[in-house]
C-alpha positions as CSV (number, residue, x, y, z in Angstrom):
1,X,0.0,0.0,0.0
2,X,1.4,3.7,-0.7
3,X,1.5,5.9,1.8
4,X,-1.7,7.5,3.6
5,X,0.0,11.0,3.4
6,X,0.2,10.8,-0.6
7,X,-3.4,9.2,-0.7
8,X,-5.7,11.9,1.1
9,X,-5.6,15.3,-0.1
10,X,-8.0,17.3,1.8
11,X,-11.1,17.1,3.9
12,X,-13.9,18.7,1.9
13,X,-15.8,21.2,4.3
14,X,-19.1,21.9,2.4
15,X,-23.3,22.1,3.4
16,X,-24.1,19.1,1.6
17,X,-21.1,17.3,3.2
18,X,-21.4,18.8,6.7
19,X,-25.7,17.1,6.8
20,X,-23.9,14.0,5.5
21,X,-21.8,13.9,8.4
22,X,-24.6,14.8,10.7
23,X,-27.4,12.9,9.5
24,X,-25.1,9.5,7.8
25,X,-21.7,9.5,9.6
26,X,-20.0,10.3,6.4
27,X,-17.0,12.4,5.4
28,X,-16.5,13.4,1.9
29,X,-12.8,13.7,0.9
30,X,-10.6,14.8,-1.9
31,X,-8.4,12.3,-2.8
32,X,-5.2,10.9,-5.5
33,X,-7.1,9.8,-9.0
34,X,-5.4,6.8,-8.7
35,X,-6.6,5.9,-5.2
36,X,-8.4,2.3,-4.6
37,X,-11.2,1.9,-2.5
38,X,-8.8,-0.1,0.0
39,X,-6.4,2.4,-0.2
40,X,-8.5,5.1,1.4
41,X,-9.8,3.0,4.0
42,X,-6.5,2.2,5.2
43,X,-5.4,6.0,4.6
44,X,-8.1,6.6,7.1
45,X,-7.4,4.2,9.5
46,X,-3.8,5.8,10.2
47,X,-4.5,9.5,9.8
48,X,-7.6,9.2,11.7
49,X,-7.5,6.7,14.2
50,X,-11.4,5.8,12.6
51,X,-12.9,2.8,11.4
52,X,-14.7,3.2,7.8
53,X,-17.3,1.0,7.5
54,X,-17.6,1.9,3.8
55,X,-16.5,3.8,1.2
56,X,-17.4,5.3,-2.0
57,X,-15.4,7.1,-4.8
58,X,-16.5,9.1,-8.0
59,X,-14.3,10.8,-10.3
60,X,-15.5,14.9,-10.9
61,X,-15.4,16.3,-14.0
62,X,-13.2,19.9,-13.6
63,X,-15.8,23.3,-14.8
64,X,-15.2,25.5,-18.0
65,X,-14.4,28.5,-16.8
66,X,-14.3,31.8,-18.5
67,X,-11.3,34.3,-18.0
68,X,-10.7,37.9,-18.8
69,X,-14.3,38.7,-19.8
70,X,-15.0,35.8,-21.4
71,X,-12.4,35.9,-24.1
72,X,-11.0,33.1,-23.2
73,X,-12.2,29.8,-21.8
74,X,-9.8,27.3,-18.9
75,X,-11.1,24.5,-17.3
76,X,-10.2,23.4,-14.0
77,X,-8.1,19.9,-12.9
78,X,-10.7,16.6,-12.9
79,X,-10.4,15.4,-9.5
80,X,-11.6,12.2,-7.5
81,X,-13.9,12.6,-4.5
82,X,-14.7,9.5,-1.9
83,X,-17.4,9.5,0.8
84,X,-16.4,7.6,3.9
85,X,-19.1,6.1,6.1
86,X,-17.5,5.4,9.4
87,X,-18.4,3.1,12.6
88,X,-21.5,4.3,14.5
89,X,-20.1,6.8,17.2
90,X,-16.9,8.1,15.7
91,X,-16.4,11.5,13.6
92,X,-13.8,13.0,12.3
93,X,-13.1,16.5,14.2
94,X,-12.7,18.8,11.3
95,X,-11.6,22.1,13.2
């Protein structure tokens, strides 16, 4: 297995995230493309000290964006995002 510290990129702090932890127990995360589903559980079992129960991954298509007025168009990185549903009683303490 790689390392959890190459694996996890971020903890994604959003409204729809924060109900899912509050309501379902789960954490949404930005992670490496390349990351398994095994890879992330384990990533969270070291960085977090938490139990995932399950976990599921989606890749996100980057957005077109427009610069300078709309003269010309960019478009942001594709990234993969994974939802973590962990053990009944545990959380993740985000701040």
């Amino acid at each position: 297995m790689r390392d959890p510290l190459l694996i996890l990129k971020s903890v994604r702090v959003t409204e729809k995230g924060t109900a899912l932890a509050e309501k379902h127990n789960q954490y949404v995360l930005k992670v490496v493309p390349s990351a398994t589903k095994q890879e992330i559980k384990h990533a969270v079992k070291v960085l977090f000290q938490k139990t995932a129960v399950r976990v599921n991954t989606m890749q996100v298509a980057g957005k077109l964006k427009r610069r300078h007025g709309g003269a010309q168009m960019g478009q942001r990185n594709d990234w993969k995002k994974a939802i973590v549903t962990l053990k009944a009683g545990e959380k993740i303490e985000l701040i």
